[in-house]
C-alpha positions in Angstrom: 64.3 -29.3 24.9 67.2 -30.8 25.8 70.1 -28.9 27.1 73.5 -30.0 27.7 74.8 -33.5 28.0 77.6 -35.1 29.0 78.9 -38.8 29.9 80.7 -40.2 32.9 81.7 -43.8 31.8 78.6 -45.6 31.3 76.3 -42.9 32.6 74.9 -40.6 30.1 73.6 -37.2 31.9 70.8 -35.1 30.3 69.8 -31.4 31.2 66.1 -30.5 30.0 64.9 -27.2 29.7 61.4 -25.5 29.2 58.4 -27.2 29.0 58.0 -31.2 28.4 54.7 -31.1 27.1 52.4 -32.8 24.1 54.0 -30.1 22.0 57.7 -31.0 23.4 57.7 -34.9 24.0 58.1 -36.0 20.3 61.2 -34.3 19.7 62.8 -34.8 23.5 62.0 -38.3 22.9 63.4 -38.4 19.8 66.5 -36.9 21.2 66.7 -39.2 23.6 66.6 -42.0 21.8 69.5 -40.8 19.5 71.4 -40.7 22.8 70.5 -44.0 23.5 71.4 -45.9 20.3 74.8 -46.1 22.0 74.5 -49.3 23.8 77.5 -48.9 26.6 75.1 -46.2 28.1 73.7 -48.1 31.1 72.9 -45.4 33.2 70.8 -42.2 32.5 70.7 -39.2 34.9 67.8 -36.7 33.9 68.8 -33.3 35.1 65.4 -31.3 35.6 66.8 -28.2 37.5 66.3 -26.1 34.4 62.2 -27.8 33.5 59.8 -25.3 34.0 56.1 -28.0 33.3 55.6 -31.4 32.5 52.0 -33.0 32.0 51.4 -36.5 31.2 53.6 -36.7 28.0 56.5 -36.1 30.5 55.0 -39.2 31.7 55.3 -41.4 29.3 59.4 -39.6 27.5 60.6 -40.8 31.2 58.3 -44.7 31.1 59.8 -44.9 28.3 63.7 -44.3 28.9 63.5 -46.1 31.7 62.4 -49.5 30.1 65.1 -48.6 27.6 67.6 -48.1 30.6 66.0 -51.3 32.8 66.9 -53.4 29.9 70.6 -52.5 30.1 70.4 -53.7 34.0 70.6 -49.6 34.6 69.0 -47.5 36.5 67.0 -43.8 35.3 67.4 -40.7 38.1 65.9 -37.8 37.8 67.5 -34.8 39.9 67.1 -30.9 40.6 62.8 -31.5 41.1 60.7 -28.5 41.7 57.5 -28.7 43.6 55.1 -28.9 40.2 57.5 -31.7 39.1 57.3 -33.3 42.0 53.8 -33.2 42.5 53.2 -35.0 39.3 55.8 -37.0 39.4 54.5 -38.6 42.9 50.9 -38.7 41.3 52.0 -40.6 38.3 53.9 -43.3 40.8 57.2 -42.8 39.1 58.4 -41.9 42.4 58.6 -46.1 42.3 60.9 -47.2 39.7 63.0 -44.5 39.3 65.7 -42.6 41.5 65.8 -39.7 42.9 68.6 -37.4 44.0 69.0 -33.8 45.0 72.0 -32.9 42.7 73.5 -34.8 39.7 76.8 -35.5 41.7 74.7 -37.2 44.1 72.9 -39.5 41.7 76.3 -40.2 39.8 77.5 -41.5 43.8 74.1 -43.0 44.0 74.7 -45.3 40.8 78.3 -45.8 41.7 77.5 -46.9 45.3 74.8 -49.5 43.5 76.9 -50.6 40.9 80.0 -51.3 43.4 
C-alpha cells in the first residue's frame, strides 16, 4: 500500500509499505496512476524503506511507471532497498533503466544534478 506522498516541484515522491504482491499490485497500481494523471509530474521517486516483499507483480507496478515516467523525458528511482528487494530487483534487470539511490534526498540531488 502506499504510504505517504509528497511533491518537490516536478517530482512526485511515493512511500510503499507491506507487501507489493499479486494480491497488492492492482490497487498500488491503481494508486499510482491516480498520482500520475497529473501531467507536470516528471519525476517519480519510489521510496521502499518501509516494503517488506515484492515478487514479479512488483515487477511489472514499477515497468510500468517507468514507461509512464520515460514518456515525460523523466526519470523513476527507487530508494531505501533491502537485500530481498534488491535481489529481485537485480534479477529482474531493472537495476538497468531505473535509478537508484540510498535515501530520497539523494535521489531528489540525483534528478536535480541530471536535470541542470
Amino acid at each position: 500500500m502506499l504510504t505517504d506522498n509528497k511533491r518537490q516541484d516536478d517530482i512526485l515522491i511515493v512511500g510503499l509499505q507491506g507487501e507489493l504482491d499479486h494480491h497488492h499490485a492492482v490497487e498500488i497500481r491503481e494508486s499510482l496512476d491516480r498520482l500520475l494523471e497529473d501531467a507536470s509530474i516528471r519525476h517519480m521517486i519510489l521510496n521502499l524503506k518501509h516494503l517488506h516483499f515484492m515478487d514479479s507483480s512488483g515487477i511489472g507496478v514499477f515497468m510500468g511507471r517507468y514507461k509512464t515516467i520515460h514518456k515525460r523525458g523523466g526519470q523513476l528511482c527507487i530508494t531505501n532497498i533491502n537485500s530481498q528487494l534488491a535481489r529481485i530487483l537485480e534479477m529482474s534487470g531493472l537495476y538497468r533503466i531505473l535509478k537508484v539511490y540510498a535515501t530520497v534526498e539523494q535521489a531528489v540531488d540525483g534528478i536535480r544534478g541530471e536535470s541542470a
